[in-house]
Biopython code that builds the backbone (N, CA, C, O; Angstrom):
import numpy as np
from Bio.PDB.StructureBuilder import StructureBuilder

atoms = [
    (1, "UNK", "N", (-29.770, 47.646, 26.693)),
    (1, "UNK", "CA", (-30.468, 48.922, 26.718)),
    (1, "UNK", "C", (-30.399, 49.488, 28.147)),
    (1, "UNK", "O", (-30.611, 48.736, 29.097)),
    (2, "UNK", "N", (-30.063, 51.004, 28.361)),
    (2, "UNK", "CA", (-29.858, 51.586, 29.623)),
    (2, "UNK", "C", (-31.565, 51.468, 30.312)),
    (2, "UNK", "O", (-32.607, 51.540, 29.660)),
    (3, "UNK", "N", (-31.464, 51.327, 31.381)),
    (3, "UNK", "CA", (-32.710, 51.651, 32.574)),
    (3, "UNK", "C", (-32.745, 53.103, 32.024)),
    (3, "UNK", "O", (-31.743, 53.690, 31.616)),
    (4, "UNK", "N", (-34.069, 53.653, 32.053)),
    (4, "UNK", "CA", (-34.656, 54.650, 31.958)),
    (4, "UNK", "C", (-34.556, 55.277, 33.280)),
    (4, "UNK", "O", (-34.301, 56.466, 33.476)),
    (5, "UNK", "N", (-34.827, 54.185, 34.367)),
    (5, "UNK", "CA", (-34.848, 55.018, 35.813)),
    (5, "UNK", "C", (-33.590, 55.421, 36.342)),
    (5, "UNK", "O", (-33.391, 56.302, 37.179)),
    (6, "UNK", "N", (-32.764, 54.692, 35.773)),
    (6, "UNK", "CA", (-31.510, 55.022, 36.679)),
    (6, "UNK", "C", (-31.134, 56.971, 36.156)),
    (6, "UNK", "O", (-30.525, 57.594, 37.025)),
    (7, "UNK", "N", (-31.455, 57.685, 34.992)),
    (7, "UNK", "CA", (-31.026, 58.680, 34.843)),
    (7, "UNK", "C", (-32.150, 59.513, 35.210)),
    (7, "UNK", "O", (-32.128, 60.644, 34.725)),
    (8, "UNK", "N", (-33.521, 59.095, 36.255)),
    (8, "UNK", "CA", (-34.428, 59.745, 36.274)),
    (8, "UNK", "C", (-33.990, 60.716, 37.503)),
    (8, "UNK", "O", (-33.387, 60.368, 38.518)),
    (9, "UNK", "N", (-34.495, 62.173, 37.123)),
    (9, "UNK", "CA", (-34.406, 62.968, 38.408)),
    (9, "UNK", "C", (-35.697, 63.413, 39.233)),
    (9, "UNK", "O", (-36.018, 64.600, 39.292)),
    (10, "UNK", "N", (-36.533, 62.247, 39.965)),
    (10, "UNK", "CA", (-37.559, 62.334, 40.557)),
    (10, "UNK", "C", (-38.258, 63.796, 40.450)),
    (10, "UNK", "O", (-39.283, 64.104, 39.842)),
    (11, "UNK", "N", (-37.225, 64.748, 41.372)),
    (11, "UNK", "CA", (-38.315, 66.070, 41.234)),
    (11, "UNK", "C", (-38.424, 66.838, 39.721)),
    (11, "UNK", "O", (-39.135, 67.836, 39.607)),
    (12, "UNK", "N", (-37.878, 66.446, 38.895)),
    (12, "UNK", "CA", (-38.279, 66.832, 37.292)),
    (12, "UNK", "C", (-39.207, 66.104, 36.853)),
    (12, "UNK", "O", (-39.568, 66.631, 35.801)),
    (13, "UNK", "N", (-40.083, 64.778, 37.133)),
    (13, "UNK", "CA", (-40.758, 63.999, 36.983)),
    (13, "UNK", "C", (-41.950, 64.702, 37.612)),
    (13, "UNK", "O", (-42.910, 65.026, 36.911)),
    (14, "UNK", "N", (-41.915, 64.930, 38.828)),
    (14, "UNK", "CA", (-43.008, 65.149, 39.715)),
    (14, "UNK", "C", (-43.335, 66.793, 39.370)),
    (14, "UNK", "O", (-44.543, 66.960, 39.208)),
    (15, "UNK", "N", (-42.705, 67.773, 39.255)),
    (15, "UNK", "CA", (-42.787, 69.000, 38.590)),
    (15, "UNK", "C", (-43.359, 68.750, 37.290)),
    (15, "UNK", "O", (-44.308, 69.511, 37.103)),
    (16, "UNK", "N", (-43.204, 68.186, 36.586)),
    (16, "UNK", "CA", (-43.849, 67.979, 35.414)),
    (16, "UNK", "C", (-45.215, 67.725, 35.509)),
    (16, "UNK", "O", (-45.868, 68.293, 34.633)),
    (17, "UNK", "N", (-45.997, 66.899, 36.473)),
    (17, "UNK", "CA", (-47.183, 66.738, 36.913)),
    (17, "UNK", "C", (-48.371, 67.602, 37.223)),
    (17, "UNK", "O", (-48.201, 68.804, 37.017)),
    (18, "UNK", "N", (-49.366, 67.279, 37.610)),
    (18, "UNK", "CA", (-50.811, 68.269, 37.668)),
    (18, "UNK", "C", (-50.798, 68.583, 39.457)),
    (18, "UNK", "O", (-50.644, 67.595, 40.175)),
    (19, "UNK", "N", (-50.900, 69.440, 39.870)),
    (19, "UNK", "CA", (-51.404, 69.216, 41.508)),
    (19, "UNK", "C", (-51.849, 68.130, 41.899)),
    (19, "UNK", "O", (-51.339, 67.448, 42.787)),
    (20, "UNK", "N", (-53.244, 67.758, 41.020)),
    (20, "UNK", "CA", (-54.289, 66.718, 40.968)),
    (20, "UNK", "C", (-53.643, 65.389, 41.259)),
    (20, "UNK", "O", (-53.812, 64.661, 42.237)),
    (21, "UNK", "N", (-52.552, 65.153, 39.782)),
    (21, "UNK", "CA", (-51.836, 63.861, 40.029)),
    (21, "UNK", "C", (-50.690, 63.451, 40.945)),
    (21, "UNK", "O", (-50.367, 62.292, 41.204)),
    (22, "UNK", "N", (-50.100, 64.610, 41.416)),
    (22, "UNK", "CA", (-48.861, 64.847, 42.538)),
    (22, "UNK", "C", (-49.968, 64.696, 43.896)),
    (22, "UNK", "O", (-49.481, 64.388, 44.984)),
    (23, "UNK", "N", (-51.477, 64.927, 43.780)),
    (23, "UNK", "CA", (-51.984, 63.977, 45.039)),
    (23, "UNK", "C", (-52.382, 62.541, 44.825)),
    (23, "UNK", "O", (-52.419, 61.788, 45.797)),
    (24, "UNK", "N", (-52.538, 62.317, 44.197)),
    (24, "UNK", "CA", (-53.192, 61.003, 43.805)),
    (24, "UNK", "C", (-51.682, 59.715, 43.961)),
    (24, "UNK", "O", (-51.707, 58.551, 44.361)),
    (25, "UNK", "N", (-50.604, 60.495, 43.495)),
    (25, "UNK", "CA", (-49.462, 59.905, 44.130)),
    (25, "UNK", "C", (-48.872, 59.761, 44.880)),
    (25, "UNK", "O", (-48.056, 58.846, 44.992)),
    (26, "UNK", "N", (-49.245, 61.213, 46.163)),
    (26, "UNK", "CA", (-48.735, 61.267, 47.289)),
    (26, "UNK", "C", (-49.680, 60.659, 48.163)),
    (26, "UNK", "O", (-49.301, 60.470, 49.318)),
    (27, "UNK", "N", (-51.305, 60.175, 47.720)),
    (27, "UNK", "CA", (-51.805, 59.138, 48.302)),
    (27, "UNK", "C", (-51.308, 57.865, 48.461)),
    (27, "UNK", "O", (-51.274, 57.437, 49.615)),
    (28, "UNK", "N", (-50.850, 57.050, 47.424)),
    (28, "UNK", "CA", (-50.737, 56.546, 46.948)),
    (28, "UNK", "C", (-49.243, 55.756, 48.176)),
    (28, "UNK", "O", (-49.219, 54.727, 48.852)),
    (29, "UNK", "N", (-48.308, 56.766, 47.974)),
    (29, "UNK", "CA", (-47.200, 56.955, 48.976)),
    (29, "UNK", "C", (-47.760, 56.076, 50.275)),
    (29, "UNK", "O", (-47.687, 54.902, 50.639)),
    (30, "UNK", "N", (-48.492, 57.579, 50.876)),
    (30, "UNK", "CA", (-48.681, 57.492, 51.864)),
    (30, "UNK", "C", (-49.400, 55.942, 52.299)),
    (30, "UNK", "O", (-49.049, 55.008, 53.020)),
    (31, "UNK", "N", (-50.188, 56.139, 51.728)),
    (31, "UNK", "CA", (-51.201, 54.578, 52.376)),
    (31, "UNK", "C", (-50.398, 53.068, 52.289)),
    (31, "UNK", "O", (-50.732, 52.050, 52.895)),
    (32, "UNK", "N", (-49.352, 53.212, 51.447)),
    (32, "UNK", "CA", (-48.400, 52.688, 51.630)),
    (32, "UNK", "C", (-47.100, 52.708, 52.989)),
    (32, "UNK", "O", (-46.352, 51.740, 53.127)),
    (33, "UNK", "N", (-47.018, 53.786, 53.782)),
    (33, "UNK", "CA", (-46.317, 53.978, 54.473)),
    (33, "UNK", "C", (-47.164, 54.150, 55.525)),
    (33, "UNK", "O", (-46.550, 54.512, 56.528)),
    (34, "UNK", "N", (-48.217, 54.043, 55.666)),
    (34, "UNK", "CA", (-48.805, 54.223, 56.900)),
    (34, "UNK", "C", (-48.550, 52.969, 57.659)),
    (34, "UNK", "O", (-48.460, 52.982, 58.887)),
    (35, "UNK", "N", (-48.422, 51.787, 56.885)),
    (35, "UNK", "CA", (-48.221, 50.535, 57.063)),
    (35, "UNK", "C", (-46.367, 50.058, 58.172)),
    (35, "UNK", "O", (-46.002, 49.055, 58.784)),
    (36, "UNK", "N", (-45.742, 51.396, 57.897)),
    (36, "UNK", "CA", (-44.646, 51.182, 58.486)),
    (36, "UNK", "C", (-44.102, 51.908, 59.395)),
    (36, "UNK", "O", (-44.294, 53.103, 59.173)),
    (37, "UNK", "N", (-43.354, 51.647, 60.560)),
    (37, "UNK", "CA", (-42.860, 51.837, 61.679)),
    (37, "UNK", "C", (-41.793, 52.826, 61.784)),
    (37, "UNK", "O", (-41.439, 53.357, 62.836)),
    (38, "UNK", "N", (-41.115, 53.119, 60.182)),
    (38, "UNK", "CA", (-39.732, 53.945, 60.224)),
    (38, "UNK", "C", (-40.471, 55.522, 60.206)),
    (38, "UNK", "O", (-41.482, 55.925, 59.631)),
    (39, "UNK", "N", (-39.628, 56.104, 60.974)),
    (39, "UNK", "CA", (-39.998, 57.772, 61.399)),
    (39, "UNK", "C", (-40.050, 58.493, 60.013)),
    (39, "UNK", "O", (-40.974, 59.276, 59.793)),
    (40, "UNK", "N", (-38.912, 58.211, 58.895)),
    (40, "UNK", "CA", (-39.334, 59.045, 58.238)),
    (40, "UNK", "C", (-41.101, 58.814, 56.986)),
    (40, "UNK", "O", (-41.843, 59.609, 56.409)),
    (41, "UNK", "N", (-41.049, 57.536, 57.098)),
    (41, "UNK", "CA", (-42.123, 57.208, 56.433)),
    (41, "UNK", "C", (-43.624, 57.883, 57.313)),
    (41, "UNK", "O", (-44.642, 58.334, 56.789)),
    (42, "UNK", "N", (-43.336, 57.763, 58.622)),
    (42, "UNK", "CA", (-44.577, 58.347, 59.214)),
    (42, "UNK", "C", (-44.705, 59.853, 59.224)),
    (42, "UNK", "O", (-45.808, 60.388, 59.343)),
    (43, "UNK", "N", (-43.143, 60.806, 59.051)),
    (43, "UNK", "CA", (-43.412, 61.979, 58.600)),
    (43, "UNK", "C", (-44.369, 62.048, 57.376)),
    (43, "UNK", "O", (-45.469, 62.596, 57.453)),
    (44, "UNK", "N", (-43.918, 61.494, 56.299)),
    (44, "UNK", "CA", (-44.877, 61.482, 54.948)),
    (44, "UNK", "C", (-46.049, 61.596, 55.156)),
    (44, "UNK", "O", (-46.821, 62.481, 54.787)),
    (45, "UNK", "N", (-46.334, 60.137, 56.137)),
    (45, "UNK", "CA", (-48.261, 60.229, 56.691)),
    (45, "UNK", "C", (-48.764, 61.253, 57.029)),
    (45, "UNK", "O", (-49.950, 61.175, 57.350)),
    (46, "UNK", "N", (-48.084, 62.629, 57.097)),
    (46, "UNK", "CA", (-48.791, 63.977, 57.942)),
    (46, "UNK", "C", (-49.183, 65.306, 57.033)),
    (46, "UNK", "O", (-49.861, 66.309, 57.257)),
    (47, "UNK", "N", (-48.200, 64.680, 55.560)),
    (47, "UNK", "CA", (-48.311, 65.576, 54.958)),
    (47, "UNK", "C", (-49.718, 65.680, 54.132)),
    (47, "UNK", "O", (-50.345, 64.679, 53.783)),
    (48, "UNK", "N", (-50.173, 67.146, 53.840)),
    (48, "UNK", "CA", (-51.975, 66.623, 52.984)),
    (48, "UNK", "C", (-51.735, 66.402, 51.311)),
    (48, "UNK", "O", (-51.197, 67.443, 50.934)),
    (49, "UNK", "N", (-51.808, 66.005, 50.807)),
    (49, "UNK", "CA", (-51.440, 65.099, 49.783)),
    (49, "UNK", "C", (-52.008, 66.292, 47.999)),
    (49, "UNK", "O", (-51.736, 66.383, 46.802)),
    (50, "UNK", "N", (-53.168, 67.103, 49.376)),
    (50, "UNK", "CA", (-53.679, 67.874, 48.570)),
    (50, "UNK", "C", (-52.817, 69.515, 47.747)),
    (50, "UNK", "O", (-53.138, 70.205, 46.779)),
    (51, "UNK", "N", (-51.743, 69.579, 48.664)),
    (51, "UNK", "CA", (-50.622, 70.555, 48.504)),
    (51, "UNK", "C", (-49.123, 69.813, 48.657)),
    (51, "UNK", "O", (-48.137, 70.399, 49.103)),
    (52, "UNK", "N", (-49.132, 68.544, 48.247)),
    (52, "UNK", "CA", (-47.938, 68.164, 48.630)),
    (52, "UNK", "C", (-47.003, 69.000, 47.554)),
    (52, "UNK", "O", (-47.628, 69.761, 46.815)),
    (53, "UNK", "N", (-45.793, 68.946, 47.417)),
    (53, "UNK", "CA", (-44.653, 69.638, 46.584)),
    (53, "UNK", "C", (-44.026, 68.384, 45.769)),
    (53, "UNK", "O", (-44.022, 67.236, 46.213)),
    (54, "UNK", "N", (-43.481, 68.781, 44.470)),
    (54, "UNK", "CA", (-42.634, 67.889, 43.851)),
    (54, "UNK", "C", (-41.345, 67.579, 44.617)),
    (54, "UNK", "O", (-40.790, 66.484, 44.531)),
    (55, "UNK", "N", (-40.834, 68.721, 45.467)),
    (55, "UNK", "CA", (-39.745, 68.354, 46.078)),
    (55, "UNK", "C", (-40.334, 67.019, 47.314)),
    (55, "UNK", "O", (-39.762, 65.931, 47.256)),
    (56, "UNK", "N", (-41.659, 67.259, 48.540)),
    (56, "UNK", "CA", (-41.823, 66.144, 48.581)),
    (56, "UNK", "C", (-41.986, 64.765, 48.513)),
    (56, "UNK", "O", (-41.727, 63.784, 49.210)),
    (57, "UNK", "N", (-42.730, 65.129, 46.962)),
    (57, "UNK", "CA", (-42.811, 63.757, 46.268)),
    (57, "UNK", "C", (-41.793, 63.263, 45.982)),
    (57, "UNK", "O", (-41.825, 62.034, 46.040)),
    (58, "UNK", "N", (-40.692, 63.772, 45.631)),
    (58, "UNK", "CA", (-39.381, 63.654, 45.305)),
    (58, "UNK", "C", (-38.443, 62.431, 46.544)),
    (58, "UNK", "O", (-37.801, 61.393, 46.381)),
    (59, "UNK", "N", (-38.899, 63.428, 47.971)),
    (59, "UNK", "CA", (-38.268, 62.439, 48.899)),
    (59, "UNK", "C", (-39.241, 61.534, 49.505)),
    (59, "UNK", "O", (-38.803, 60.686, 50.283)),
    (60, "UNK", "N", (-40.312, 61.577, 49.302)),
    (60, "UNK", "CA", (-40.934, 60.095, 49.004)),
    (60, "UNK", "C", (-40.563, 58.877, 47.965)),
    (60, "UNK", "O", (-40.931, 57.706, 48.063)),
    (61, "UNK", "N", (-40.056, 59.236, 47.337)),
    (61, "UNK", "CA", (-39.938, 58.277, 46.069)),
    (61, "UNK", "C", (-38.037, 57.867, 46.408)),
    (61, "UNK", "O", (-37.534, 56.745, 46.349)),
    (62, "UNK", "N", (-37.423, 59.004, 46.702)),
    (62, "UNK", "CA", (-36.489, 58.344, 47.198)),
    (62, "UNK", "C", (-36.493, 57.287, 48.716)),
    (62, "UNK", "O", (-35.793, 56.303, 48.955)),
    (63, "UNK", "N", (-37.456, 57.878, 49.481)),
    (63, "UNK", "CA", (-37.482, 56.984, 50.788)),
    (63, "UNK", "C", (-37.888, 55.797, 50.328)),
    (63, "UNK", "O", (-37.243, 54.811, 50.685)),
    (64, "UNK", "N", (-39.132, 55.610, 49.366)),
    (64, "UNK", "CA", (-39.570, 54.223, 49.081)),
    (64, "UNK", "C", (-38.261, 53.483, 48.196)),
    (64, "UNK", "O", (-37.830, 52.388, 48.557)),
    (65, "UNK", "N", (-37.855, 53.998, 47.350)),
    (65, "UNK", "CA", (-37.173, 53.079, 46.611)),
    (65, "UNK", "C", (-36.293, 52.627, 47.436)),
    (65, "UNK", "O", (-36.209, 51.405, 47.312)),
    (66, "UNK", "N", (-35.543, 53.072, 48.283)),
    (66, "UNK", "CA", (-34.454, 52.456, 49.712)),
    (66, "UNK", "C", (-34.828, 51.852, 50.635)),
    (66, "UNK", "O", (-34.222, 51.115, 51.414)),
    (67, "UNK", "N", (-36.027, 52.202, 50.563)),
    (67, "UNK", "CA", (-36.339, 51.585, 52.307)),
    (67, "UNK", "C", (-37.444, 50.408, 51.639)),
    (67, "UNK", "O", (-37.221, 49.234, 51.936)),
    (68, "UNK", "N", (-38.227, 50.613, 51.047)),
    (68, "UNK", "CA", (-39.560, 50.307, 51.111)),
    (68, "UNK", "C", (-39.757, 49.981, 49.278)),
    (68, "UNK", "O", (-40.638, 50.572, 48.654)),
    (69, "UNK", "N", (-39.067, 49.249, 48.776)),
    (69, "UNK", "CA", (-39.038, 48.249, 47.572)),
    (69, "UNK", "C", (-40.661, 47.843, 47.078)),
    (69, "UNK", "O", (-41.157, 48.100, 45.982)),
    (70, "UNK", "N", (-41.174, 47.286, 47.983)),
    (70, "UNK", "CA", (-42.605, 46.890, 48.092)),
    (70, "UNK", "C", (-43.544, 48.224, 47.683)),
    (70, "UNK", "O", (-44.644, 47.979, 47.188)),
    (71, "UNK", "N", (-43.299, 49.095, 47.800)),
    (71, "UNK", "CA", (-44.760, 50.161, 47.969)),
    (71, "UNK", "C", (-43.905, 51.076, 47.081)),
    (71, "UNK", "O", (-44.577, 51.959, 46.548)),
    (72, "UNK", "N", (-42.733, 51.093, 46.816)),
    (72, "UNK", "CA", (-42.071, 51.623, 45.518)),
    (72, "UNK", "C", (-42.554, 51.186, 44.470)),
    (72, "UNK", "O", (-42.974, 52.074, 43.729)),
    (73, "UNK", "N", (-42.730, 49.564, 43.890)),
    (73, "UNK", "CA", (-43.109, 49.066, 42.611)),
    (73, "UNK", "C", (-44.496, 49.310, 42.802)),
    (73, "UNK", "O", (-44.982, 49.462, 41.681)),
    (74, "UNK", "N", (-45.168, 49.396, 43.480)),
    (74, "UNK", "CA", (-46.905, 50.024, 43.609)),
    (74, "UNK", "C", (-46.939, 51.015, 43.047)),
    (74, "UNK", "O", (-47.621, 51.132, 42.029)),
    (75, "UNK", "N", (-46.174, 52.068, 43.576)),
    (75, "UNK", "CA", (-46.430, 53.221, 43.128)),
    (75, "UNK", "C", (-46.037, 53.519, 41.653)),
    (75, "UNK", "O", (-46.649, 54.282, 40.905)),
    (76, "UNK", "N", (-44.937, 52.810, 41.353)),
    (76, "UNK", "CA", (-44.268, 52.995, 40.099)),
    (76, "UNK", "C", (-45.254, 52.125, 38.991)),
    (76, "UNK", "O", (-45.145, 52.357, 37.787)),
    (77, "UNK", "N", (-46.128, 51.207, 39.455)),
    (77, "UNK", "CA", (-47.108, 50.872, 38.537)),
    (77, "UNK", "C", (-48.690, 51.877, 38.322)),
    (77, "UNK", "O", (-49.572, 51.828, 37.464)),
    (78, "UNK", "N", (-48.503, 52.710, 39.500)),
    (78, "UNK", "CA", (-49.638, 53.148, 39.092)),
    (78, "UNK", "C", (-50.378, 54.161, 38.266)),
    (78, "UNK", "O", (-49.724, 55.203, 38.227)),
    (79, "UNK", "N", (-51.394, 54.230, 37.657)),
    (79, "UNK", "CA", (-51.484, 54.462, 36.048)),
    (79, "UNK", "C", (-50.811, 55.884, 35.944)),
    (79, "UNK", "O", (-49.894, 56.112, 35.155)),
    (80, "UNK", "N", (-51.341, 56.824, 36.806)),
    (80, "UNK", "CA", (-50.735, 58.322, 36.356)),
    (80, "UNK", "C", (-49.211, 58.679, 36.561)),
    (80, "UNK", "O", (-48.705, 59.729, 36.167)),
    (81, "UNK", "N", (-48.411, 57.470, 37.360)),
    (81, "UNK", "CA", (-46.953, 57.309, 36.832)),
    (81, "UNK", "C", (-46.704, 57.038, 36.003)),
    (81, "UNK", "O", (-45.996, 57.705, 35.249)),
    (82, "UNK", "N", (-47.302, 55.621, 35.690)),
    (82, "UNK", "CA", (-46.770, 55.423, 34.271)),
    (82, "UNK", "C", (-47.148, 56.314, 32.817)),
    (82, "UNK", "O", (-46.601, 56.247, 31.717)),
    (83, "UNK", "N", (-48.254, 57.132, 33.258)),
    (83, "UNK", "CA", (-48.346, 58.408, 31.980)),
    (83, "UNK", "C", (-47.261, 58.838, 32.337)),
    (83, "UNK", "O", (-46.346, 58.471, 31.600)),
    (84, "UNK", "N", (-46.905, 59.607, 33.349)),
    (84, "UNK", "CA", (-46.111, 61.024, 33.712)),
    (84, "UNK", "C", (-44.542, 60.357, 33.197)),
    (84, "UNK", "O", (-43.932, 61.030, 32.366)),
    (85, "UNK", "N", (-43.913, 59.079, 33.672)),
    (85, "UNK", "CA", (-42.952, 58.176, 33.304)),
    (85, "UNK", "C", (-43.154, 58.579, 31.401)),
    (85, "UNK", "O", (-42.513, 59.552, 31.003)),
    (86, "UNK", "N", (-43.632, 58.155, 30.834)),
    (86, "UNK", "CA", (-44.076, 57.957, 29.520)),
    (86, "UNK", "C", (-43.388, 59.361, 28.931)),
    (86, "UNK", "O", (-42.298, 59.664, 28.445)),
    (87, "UNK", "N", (-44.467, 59.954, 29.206)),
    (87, "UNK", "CA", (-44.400, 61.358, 28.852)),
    (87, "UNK", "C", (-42.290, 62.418, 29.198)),
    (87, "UNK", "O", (-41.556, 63.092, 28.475)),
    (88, "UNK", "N", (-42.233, 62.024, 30.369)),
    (88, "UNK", "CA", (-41.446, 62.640, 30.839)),
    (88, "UNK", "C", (-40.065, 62.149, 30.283)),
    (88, "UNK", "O", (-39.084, 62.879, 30.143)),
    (89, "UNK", "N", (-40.132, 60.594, 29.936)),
    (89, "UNK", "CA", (-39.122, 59.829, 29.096)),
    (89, "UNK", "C", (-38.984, 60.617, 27.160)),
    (89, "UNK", "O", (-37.993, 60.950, 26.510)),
    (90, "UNK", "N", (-40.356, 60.639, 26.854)),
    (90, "UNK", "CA", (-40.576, 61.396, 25.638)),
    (90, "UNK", "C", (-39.725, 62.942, 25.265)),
    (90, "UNK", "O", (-39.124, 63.366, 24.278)),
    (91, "UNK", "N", (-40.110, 63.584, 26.889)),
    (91, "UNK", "CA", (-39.278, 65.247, 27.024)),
    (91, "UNK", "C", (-38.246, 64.571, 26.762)),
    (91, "UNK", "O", (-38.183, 64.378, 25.548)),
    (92, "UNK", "N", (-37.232, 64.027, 27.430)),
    (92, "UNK", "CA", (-35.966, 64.217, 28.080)),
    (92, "UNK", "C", (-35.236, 63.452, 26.573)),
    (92, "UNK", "O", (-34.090, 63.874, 26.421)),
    (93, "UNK", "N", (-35.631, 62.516, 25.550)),
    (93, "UNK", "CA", (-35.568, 62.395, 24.328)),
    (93, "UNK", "C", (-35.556, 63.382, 23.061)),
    (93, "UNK", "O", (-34.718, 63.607, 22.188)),
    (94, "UNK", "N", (-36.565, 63.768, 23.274)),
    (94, "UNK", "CA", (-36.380, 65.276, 22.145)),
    (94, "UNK", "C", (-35.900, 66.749, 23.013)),
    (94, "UNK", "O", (-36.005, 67.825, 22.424)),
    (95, "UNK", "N", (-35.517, 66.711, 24.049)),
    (95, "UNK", "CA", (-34.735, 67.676, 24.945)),
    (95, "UNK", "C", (-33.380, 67.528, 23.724)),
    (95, "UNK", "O", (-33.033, 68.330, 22.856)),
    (96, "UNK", "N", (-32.711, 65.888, 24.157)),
    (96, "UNK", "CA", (-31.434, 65.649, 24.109)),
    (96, "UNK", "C", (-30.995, 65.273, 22.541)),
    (96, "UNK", "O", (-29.908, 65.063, 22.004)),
    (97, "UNK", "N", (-32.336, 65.293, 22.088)),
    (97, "UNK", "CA", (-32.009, 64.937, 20.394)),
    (97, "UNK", "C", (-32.476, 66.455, 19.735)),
    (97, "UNK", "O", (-32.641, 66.631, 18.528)),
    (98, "UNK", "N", (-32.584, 67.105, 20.381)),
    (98, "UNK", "CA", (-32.982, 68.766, 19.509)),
    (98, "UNK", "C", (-34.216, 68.637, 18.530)),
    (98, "UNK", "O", (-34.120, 69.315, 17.507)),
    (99, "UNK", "N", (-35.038, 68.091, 18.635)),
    (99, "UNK", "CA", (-35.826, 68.246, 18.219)),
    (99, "UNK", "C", (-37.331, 68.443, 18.717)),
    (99, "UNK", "O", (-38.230, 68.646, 17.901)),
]
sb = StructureBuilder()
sb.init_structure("model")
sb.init_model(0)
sb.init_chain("A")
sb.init_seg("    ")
for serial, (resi, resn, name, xyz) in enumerate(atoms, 1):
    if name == "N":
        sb.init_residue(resn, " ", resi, " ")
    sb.init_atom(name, np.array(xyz, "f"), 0.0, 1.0, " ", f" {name:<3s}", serial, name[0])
structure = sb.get_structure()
């Protein structure tokens, strides 16, 4: 069976989301990266979580999954991913099956 993630396009995931939950994830990010030393992770730390963008979230989720493995599977477990994951797997199914 194919990975679901490998055909995922982060900022269609994160666009799909509430403001509300695109902070609660870009918390989520962050407090994770506050923990680390690489420049672009400490850019993330500056952003307010409360207006972050899907395109942000987007290159958060790519920085973690490359750099930062550890605070990637955090985030990818946490509950309003795994709705938005759920849900967003559901679209992209009846997108591609027409129905």
């Amino acid at each position: 069976m194919a990975n679901p993630m490998t055909n995922l396009n982060p900022h269609d995931l994160y666009e799909q989301m509430s403001q509300e939950q695109r902070a609660a994830v870009a918390r989520e990010y962050m407090q994770g990266f506050q923990q680390s030393n690489h420049p672009m992770a400490q850019q993330f730390t500056q952003l307010d979580p409360n207006t972050v963008t899907p395109r942000q979230l987007a290159a958060m989720h790519q920085h973690a999954a490359q750099e930062h493995p550890g605070i990637f599977g955090k985030v990818m477990r946490h509950p309003i991913l795994t709705a938005a994951l759920a849900g967003f797997g559901i679209y992209e199914v009846e997108k591609h099956l027409g129905h």
